[in-house]
Steps between C-alpha positions, in 0.01 A plus 500: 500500500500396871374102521514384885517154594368371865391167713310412761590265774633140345468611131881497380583614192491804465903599465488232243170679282653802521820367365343362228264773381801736524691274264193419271435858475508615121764802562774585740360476902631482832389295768504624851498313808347688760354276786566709862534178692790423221597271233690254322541629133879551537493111611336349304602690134836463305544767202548344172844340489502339854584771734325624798298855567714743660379543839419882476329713371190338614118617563636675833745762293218557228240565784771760678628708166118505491436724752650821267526365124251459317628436147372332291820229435524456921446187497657358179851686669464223774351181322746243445507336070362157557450382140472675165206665552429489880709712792356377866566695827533259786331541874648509820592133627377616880196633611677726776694660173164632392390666829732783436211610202216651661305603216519348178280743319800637327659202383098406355561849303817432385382165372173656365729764322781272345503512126552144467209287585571329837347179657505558886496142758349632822489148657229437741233780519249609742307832540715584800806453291797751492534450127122546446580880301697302266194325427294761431720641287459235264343513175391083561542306830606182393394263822636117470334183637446190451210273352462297848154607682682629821682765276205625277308597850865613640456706176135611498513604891864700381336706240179542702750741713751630289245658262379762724895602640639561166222625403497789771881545386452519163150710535414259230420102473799282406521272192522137622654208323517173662723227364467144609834284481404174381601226260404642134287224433216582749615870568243672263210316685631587797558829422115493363369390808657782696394695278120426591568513889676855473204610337246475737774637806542849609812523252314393195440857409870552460603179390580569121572150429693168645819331340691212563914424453568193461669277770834438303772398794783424188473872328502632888858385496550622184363842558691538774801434344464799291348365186335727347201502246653406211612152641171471732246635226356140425421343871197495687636781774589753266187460249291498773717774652439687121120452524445663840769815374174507195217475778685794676565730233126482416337500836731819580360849456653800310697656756517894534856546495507288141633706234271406176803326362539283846139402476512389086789259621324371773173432346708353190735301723181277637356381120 
């Protein structure tokens, strides 16, 4: 499975939701940093014990073995083990690193193709951008925002255009999951609420529902510090984290390269 994670213009978050639904996931995953105009994984994370990521492999060697393998275990042979159950491959710290890829349709394959599930950070999206076929390869778009009314229409007017690129790309409409970082207190009315005004937008059609992750600054730290889900399990980030990995797995699909075996798991992994 192949969730992507994206935000729009002055909606942070989303290195930090993909984090945390790679870590909340129910089996072994790997989360992939892949924003073109690069990133700050490798910064930002220490692996469990107190030491930093290597500084290669990153996204940039995955996207260039690419271009002739396309095995299955690709890009578990670059990810680096983060905690027990999560391996992360970090982005490119420079934008000018990530000119050298012009097409990043075979990295979106070799994502798409990976035998572990893999949660994919694009950064900032746009219909114009370079990682857009990583997108579409997606089995959910996971876009990230905030409950403030500037980001909702930032949002709305977002969706409004992406809808029709990947959906030219993928020669099928995309599966669109909005999650709203707020405090968990007044996230699930929030969440409601966008709910409603995605309905009656362009994007409602695709929208198959609207989460929220808590606003948790304290398990950031600690999730970045390589703690996995056994010592996480019980604060608002990672349940909320858990309950958006549920809305996923049953908003997604069957996919036709499933095996019958791959699809009992998955449907069995969201009750």
């Amino acid at each position: 499975m192949l969730i992507a994670v994206c935000c729009d213009r002055g909606a942070p978050g989303s290195t930090t939701t993909a984090l945390a639904l790679g870590v909340a996931w129910n089996r072994e995953s790997i989360v992939v940093e892949a924003d073109p105009y690069g990133g700050d994984l490798a910064l930002r994370c220490r692996v469990s014990g107190g030491g930093v990521l290597p500084e290669a492999p990153t996204v940039l060697t995955v996207a260039v073995a690419a271009r002739t393998d396309a095995s299955a275990d690709l890009v578990g042979r670059y990810a680096h083990r983060f905690s027990e159950s999560t391996r992360v491959v970090p982005g490119h710290l420079a934008a000018e690193q990530g000119n050298g890829v012009s097409d990043w349709a075979p990295l979106a394959r070799a994502l798409r193709a990976s035998a572990t599930p893999v949660v994919v950070d694009l950064g900032r999206i746009h219909a114009q951008s370079p990682s857009l076929p990583l997108a579409a390869a997606a089995d959910v778009l996971v876009t990230v925002g905030r409950a403030d009314l500037g980001s909702v229409v930032h949002l709305r007017e977002r969706l409004g255009r992406l809808v029709p690129a990947l959906a030219e790309i993928r020669a099928t409409p995309p599966v669109m999951l909005p999650v709203v970082v707020a405090p968990h207190r007044a996230a699930a009315r929030h969440a409601e609420q966008i709910r409603t005004l995605l309905a009656d937008s362009p994007a409602g059609p695709v929208v198959a529902d609207v989460g929220w992750i808590a606003w948790d600054p304290g398990a950031v730290e600690r999730l970045e510090r390589g703690e996995g889900v056994q010592a996480l399990s019980k604060t608002r980030l990672l349940r909320s984290a858990a309950t958006v990995i549920e809305q996923i797995l049953g908003v997604t699909p069957a996919r036709t390269d499933e095996s019958p075996s791959e699809a009992e798991h998955r449907v069995m992994g969201a009750r």
